[in-house]
C-alpha positions in Angstrom: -10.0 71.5 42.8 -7.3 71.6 46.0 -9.5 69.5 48.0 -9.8 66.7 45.3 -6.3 67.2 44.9 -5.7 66.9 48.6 -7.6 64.0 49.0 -6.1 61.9 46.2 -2.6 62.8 47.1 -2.1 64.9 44.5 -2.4 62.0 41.9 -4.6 63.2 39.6 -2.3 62.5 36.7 -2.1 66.0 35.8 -5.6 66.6 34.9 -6.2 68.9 37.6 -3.4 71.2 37.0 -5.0 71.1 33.0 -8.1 71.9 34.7 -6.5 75.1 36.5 -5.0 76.6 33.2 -8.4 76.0 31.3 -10.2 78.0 34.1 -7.5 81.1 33.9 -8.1 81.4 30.5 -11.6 80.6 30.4 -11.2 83.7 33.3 -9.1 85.9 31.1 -11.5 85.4 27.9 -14.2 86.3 30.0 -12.9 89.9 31.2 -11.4 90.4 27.2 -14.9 90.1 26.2 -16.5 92.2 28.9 -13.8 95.1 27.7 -14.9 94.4 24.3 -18.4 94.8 24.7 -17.9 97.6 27.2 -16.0 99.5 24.4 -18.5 99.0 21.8 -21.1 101.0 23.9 -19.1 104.2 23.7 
């Protein structure tokens, strides 16, 4: 995502900066669900 970025001068129209926050919580529902399951085997 930086190097695109980079190489289009940062105009991207704000799509990759979308791109980044969809990916954090795309990351942070990944590890909530991996806690969730995790607790459901105790």
């Amino acid at each position: 995502m930086k190097a695109a970025q980079v190489a289009n001068e940062y105009d991207m129209n704000g799509h990759a900066a979308k791109a980044e926050q969809l990916l954090r919580e795309a990351e942070n529902e990944m590890k909530l669900a991996a806690e969730a399951a995790n607790k459901n085997k105790k």
